[in-house]
BAGUNU-583796 format. One record per atom (N, C-alpha, C, CB): z, y negated, x negated; atom name; residue in three letters. Coordinates in pm, whole numbers. Each point is the difference from the previous one (the first is absolute). Last residue first. Glycine has a CB too. Example, Ala and Ser with C-alpha at 12.3 -4.5 7.8 and 13.67 -1.06 7.14 Angstrom:
BAGUNU-583796
<pz:708 py:225 px:-1285 at:N aa:ser>
<pz:6 py:-119 px:-82 at:CA aa:ser>
<pz:73 py:-109 px:77 at:C aa:ser>
<pz:-215 py:63 px:-118 at:CB aa:ser>
<pz:208 py:509 px:89 at:N aa:ala>
<pz:0 py:-119 px:89 at:CA aa:ala>
<pz:0 py:-120 px:-90 at:C aa:ala>
<pz:125 py:117 px:189 at:CB aa:ala>
***
This chain:
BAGUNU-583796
<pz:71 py:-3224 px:-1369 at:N aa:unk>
<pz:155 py:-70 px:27 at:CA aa:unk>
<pz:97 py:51 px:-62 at:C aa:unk>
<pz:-45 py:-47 px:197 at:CB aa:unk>
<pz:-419 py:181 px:-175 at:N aa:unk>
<pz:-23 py:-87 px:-49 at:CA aa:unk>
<pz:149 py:-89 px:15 at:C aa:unk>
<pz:-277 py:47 px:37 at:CB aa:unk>
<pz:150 py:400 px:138 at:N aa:unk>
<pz:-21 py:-145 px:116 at:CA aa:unk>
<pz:-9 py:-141 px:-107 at:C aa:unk>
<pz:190 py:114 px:241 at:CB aa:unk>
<pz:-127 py:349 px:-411 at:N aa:unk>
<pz:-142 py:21 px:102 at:CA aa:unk>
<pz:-22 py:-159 px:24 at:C aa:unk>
<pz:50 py:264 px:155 at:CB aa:unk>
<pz:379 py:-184 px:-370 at:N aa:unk>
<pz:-77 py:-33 px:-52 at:CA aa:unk>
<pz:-154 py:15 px:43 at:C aa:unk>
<pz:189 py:25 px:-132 at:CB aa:unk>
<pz:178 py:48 px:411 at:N aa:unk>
<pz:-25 py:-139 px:-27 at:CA aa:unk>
<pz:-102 py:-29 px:-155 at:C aa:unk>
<pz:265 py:-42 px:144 at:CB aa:unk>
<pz:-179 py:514 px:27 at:N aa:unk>
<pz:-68 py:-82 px:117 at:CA aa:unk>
<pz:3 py:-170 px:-50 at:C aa:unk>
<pz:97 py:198 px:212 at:CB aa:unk>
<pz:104 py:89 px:-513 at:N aa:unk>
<pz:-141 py:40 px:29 at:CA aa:unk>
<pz:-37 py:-72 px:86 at:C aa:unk>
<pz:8 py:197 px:-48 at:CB aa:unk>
<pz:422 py:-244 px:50 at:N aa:unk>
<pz:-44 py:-64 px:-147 at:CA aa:unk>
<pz:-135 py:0 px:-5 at:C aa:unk>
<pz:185 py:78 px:-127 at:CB aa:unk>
<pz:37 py:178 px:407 at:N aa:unk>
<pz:0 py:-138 px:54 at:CA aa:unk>
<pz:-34 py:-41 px:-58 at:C aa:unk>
<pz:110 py:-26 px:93 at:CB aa:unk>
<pz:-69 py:424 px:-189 at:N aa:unk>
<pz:-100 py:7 px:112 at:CA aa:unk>
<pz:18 py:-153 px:28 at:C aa:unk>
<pz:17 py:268 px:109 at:CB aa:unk>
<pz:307 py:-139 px:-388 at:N aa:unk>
<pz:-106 py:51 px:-115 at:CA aa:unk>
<pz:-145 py:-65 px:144 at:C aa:unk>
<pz:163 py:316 px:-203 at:CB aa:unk>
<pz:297 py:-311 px:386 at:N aa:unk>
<pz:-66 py:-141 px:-96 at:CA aa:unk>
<pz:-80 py:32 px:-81 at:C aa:unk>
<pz:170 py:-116 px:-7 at:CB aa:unk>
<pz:-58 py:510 px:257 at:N aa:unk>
<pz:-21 py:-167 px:91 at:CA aa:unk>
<pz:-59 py:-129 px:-96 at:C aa:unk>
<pz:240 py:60 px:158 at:CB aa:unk>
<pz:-93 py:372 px:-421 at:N aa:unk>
<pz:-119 py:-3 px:106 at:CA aa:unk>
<pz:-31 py:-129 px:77 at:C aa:unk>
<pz:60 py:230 px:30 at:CB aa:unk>
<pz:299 py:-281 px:-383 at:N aa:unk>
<pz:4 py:103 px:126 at:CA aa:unk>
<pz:-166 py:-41 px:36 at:C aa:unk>
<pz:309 py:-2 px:115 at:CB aa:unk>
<pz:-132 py:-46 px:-639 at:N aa:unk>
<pz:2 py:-110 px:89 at:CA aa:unk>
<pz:-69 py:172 px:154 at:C aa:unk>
<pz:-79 py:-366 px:-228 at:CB aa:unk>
<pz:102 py:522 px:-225 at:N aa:unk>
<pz:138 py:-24 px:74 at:CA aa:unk>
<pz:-13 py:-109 px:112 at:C aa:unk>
<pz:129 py:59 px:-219 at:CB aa:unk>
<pz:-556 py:-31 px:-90 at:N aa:unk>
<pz:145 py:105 px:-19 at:CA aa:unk>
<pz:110 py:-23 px:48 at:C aa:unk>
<pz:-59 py:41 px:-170 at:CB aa:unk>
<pz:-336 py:-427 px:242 at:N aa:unk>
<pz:105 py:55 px:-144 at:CA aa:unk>
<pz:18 py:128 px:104 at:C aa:unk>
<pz:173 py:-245 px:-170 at:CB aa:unk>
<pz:-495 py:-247 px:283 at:N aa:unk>
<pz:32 py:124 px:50 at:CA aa:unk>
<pz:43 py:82 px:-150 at:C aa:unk>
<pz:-181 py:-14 px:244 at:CB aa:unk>
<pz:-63 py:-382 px:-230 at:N aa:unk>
<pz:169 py:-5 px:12 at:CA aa:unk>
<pz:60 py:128 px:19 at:C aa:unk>
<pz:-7 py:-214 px:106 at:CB aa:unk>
<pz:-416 py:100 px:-241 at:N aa:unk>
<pz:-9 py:-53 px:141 at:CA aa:unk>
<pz:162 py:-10 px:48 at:C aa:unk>
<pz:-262 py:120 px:56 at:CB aa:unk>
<pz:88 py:164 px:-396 at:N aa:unk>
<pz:-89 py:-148 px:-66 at:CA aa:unk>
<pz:46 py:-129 px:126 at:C aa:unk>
<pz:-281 py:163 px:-126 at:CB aa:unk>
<pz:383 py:329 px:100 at:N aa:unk>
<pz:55 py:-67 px:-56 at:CA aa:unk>
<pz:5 py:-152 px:-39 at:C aa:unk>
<pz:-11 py:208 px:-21 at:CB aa:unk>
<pz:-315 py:83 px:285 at:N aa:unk>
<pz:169 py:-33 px:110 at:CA aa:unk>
<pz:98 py:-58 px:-128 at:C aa:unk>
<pz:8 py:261 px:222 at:CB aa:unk>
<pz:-404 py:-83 px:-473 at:N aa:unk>
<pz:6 py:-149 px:106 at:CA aa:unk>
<pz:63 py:-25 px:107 at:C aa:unk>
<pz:-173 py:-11 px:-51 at:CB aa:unk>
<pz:239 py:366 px:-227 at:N aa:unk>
<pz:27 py:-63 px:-103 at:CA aa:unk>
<pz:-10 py:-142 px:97 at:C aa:unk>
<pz:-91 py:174 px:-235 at:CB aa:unk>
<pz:270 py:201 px:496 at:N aa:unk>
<pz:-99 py:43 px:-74 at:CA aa:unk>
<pz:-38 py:-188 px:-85 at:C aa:unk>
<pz:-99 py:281 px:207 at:CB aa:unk>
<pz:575 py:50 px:-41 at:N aa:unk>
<pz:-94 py:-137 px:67 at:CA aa:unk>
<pz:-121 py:-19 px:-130 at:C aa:unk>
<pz:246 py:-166 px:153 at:CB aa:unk>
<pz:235 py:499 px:38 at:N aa:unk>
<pz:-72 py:-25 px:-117 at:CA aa:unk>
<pz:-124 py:-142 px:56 at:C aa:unk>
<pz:43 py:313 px:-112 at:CB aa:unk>
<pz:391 py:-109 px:391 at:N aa:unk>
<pz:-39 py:73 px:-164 at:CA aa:unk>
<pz:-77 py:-52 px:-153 at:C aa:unk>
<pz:-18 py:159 px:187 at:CB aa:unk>
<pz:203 py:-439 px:307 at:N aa:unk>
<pz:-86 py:93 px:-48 at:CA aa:unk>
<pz:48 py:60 px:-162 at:C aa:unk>
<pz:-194 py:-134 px:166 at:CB aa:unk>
<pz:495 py:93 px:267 at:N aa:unk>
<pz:-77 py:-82 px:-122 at:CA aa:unk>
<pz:-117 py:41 px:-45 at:C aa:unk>
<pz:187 py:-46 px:-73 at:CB aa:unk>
<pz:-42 py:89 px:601 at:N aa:unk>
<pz:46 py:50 px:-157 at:CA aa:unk>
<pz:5 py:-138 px:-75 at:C aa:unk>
<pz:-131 py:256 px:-13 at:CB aa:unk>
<pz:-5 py:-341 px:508 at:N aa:unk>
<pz:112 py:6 px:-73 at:CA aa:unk>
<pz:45 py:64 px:-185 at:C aa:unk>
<pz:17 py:7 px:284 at:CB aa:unk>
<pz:-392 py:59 px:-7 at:N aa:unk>
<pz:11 py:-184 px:-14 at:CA aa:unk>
<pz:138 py:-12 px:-49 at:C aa:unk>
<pz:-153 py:-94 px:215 at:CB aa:unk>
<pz:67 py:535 px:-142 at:N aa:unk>
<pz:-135 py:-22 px:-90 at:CA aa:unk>
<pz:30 py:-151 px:-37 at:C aa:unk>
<pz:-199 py:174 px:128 at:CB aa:unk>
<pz:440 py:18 px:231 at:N aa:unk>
<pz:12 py:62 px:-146 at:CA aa:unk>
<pz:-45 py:-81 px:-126 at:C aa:unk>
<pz:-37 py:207 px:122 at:CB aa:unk>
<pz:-181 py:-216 px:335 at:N aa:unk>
<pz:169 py:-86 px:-27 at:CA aa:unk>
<pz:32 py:28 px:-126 at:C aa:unk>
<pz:115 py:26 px:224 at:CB aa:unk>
<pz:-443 py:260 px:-103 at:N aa:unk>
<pz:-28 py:-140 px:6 at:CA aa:unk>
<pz:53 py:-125 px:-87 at:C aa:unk>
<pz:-22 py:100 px:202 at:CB aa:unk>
<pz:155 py:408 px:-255 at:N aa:unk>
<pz:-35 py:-45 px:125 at:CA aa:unk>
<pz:-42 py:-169 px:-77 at:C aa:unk>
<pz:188 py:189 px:212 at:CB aa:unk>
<pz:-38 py:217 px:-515 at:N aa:unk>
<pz:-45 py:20 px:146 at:CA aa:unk>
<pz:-19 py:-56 px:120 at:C aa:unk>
<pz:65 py:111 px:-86 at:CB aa:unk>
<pz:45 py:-163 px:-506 at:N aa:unk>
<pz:-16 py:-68 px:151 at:CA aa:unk>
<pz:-43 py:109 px:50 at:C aa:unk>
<pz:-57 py:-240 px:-17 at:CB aa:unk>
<pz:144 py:237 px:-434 at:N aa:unk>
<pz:81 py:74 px:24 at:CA aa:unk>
<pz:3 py:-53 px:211 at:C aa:unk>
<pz:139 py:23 px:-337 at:CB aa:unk>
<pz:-386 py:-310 px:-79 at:N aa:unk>
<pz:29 py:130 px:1 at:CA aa:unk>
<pz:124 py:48 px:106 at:C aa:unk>
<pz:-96 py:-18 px:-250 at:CB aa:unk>
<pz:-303 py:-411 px:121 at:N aa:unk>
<pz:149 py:49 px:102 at:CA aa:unk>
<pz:35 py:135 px:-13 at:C aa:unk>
<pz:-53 py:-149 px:185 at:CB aa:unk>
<pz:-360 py:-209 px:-462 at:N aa:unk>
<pz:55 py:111 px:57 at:CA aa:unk>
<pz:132 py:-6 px:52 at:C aa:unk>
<pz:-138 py:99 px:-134 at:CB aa:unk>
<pz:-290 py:-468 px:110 at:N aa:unk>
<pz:109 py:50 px:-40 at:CA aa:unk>
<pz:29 py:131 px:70 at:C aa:unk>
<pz:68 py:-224 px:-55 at:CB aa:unk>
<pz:-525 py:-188 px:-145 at:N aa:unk>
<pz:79 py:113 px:146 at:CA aa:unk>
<pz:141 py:36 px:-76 at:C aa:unk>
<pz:-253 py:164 px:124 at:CB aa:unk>
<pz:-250 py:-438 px:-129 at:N aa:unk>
<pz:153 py:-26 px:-10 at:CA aa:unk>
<pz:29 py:83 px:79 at:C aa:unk>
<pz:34 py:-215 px:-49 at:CB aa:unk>
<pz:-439 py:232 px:-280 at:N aa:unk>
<pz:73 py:65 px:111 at:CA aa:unk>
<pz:106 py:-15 px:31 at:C aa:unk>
<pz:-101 py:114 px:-31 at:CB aa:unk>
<pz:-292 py:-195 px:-288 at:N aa:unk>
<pz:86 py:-108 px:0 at:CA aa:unk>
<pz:88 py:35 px:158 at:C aa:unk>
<pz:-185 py:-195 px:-172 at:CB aa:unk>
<pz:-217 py:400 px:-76 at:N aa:unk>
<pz:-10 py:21 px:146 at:CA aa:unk>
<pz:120 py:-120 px:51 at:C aa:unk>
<pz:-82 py:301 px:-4 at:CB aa:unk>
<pz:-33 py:-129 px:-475 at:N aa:unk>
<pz:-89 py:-119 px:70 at:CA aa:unk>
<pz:50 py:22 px:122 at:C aa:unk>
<pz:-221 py:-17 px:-125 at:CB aa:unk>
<pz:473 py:332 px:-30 at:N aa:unk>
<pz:81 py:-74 px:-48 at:CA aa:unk>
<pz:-115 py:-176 px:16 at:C aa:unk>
<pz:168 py:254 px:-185 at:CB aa:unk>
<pz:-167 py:286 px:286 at:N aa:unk>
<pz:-28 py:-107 px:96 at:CA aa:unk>
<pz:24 py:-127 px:1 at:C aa:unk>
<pz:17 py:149 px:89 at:CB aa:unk>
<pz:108 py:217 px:-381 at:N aa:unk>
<pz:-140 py:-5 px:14 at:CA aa:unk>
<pz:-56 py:-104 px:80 at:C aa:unk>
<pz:13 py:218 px:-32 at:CB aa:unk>
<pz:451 py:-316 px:-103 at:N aa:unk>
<pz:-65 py:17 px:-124 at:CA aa:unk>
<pz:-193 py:56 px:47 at:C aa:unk>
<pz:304 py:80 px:-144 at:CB aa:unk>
<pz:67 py:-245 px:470 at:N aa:unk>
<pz:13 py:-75 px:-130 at:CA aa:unk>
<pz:-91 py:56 px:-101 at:C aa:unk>
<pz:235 py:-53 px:47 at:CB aa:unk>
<pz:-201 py:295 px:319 at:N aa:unk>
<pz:-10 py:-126 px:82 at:CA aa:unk>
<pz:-49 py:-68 px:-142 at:C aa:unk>
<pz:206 py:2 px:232 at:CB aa:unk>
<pz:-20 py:415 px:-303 at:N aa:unk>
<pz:-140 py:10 px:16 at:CA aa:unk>
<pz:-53 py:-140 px:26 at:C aa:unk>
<pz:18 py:239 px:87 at:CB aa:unk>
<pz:458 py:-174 px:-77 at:N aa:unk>
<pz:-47 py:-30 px:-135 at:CA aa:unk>
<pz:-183 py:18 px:-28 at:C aa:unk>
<pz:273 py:92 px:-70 at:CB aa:unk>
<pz:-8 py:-74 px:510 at:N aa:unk>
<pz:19 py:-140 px:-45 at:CA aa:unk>
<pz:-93 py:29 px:-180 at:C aa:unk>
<pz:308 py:-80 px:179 at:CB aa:unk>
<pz:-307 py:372 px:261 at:N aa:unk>
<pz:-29 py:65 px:-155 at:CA aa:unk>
<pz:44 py:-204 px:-44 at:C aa:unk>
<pz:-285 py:304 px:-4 at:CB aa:unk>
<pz:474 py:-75 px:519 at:N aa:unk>
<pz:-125 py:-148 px:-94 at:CA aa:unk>
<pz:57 py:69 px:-156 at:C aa:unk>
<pz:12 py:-335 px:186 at:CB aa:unk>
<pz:186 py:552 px:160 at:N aa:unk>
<pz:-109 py:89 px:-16 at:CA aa:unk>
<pz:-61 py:-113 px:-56 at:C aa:unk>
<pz:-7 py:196 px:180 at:CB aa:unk>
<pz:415 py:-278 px:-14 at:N aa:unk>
<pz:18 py:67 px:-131 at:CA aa:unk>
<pz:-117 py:25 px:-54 at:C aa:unk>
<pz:189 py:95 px:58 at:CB aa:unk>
<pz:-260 py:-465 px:290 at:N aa:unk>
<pz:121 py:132 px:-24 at:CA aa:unk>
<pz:-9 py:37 px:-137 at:C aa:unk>
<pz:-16 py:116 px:231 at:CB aa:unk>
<pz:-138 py:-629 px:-112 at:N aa:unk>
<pz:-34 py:122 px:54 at:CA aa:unk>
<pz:90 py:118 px:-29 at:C aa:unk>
<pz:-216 py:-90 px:-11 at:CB aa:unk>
<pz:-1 py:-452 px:59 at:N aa:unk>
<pz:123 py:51 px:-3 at:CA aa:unk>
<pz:-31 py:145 px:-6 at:C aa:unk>
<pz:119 py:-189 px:121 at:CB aa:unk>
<pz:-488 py:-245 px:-207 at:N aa:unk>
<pz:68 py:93 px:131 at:CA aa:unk>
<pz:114 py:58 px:-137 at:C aa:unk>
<pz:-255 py:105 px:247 at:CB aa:unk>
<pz:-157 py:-550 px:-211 at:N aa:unk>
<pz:125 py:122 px:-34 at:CA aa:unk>
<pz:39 py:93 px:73 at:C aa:unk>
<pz:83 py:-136 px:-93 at:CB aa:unk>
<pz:-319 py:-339 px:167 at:N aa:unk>
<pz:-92 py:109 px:-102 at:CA aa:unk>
<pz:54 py:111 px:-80 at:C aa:unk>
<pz:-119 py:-184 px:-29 at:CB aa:unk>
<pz:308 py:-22 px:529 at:N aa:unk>
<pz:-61 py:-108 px:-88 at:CA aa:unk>
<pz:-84 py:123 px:-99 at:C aa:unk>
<pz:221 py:-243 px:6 at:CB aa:unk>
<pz:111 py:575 px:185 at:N aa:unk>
<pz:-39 py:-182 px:69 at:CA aa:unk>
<pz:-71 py:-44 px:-134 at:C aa:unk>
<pz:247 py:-95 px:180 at:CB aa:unk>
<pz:-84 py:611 px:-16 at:N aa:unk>
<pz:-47 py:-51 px:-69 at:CA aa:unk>
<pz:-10 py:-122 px:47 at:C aa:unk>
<pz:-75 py:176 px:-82 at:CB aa:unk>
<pz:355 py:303 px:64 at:N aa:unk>
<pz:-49 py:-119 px:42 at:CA aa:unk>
<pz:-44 py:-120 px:-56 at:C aa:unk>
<pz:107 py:91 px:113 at:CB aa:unk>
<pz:-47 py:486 px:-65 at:N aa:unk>
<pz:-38 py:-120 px:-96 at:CA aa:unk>
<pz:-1 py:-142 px:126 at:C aa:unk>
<pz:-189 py:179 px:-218 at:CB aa:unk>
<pz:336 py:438 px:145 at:N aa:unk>
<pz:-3 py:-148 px:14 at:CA aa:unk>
<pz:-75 py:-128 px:-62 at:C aa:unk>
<pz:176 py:105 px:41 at:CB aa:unk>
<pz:-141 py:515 px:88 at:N aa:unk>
<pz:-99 py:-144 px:-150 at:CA aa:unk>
<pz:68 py:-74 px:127 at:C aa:unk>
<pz:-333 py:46 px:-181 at:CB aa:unk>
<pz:562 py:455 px:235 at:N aa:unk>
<pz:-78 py:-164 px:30 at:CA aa:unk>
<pz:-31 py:-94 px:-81 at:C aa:unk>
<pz:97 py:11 px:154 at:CB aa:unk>
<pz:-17 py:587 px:-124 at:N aa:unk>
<pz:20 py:-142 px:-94 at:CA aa:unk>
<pz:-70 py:-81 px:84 at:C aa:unk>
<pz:7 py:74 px:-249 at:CB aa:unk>
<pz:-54 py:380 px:302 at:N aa:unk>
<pz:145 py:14 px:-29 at:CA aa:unk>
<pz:21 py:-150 px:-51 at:C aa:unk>
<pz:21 py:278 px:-67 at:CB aa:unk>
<pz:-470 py:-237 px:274 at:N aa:unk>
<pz:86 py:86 px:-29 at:CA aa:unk>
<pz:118 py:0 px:-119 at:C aa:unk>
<pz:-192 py:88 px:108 at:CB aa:unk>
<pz:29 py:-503 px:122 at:N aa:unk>
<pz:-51 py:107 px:-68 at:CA aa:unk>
<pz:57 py:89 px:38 at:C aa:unk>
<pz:-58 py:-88 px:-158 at:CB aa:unk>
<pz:6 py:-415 px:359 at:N aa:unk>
<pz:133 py:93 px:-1 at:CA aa:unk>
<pz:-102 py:131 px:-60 at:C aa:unk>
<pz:201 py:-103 px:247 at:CB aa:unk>
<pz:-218 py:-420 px:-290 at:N aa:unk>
<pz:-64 py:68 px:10 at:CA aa:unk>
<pz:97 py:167 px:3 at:C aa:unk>
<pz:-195 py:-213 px:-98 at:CB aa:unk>
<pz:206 py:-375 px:209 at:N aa:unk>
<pz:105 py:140 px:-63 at:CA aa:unk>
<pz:-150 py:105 px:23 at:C aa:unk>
<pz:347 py:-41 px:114 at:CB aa:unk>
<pz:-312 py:-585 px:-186 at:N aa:unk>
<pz:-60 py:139 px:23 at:CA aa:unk>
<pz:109 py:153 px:-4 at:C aa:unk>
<pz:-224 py:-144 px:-123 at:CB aa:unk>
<pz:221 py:-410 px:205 at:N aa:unk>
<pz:52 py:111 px:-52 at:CA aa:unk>
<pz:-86 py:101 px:56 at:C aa:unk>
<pz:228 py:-84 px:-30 at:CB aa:unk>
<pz:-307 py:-474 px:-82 at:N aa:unk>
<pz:-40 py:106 px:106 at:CA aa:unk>
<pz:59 py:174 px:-76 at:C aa:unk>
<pz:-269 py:-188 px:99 at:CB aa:unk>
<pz:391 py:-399 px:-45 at:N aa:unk>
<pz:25 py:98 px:-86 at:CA aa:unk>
<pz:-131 py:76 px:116 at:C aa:unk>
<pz:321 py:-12 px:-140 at:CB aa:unk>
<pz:-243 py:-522 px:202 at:N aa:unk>
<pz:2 py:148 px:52 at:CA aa:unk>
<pz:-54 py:78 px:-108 at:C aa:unk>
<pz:-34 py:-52 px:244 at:CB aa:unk>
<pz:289 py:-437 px:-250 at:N aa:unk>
<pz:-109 py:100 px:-31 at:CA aa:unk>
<pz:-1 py:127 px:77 at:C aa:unk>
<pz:8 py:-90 px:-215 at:CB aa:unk>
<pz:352 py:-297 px:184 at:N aa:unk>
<pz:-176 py:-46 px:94 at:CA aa:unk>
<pz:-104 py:86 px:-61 at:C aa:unk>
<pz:29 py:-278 px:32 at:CB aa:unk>
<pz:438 py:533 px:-12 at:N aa:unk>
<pz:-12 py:-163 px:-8 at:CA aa:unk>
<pz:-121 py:-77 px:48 at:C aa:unk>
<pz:130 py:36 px:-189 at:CB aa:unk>
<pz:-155 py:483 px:150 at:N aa:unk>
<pz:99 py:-97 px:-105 at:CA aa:unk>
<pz:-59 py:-133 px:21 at:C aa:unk>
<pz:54 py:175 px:-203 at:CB aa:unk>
<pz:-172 py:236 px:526 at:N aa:unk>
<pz:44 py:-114 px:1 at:CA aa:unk>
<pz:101 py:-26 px:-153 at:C aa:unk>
<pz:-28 py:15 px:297 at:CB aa:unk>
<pz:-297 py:426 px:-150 at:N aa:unk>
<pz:124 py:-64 px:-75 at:CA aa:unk>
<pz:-6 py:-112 px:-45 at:C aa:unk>
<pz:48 py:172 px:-56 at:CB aa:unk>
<pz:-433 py:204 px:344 at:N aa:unk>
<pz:86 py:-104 px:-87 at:CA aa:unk>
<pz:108 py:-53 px:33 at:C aa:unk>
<pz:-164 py:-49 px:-60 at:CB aa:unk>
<pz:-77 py:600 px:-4 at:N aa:unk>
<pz:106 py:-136 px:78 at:CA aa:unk>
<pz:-33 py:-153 px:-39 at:C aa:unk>
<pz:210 py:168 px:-17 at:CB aa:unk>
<pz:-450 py:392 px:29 at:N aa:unk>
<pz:7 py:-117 px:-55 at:CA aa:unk>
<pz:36 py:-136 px:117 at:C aa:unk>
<pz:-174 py:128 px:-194 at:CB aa:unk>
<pz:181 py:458 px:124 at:N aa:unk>
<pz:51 py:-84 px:59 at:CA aa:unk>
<pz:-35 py:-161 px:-73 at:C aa:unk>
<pz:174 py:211 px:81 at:CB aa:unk>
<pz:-313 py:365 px:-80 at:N aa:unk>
<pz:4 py:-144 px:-75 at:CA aa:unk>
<pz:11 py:-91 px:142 at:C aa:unk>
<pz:-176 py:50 px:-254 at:CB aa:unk>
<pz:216 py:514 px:150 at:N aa:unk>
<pz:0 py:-117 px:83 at:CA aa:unk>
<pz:0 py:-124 px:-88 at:C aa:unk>
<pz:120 py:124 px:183 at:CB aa:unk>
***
C-alpha cells in the first residue's frame, strides 16, 4: 500500500510519503528541493556517485511512521543539505523547513 499525505509546517506544505513493503516501510518526506527519509537512504552514494546530482537530503534511522520521521534526528545529511544549514542531529521538521524556505528563496 502507498499512502501519500500532506504536512502543514507553518506556511509550507510538506508532502509525506509511506510505502508499506514486505517486512519494511520506505518513508520520505519531501518540500521545496529536498526530502527526509528512513534507514533505507544510502546518504554516502548521494555524496559520492550521485555527488553532480547536488541532492538535498537526510537520513532518520530507527522510524516507523511519518511522525517519527519529523520528529527523529537525522543520522546523517548529504554534503548540499549541508550547504543550506541542514547538520546530523537537527529533527526532521526543521531539516524539511529549511528545504522548503530555501526552494522559496526565504
Amino acid at each position: 500500500m502507498v499512502r501519500i499525505e500532506p504536512i502543514r509546517l507553518g506556511e509550507w506544505t510538506a508532502v509525506g510519503v509511506e510505502v508499506q513493503l514486505p517486512k519494511t516501510t520506505l518513508l520520505a518526506v519531501t518540500a521545496g528541493g529536498g526530502y527526509i527519509m528512513c534507514g533505507a537512504l544510502d546518504v554516502g552514494l548521494l555524496n559520492t556517485q550521485l555527488r553532480d546530482r547536488q541532492i538535498v537530503a537526510g537520513r532518520a534511522v530507527g522510524v516507523r511512521t511519518l511522525e517519527q520521521l519529523l520528529e527523529a534526528p537525522l543520522e546523517s545529511v548529504t554534503e548540499s543539505a549541508e550547504k543550506i544549514g541542514i547538520h546530523a542531529g537537527m529533527k526532521g521538521e526543521e531539516a524539511v523547513r529549511r528545504m522548503a524556505a530555501a526552494a522559496s528563496g526565504t
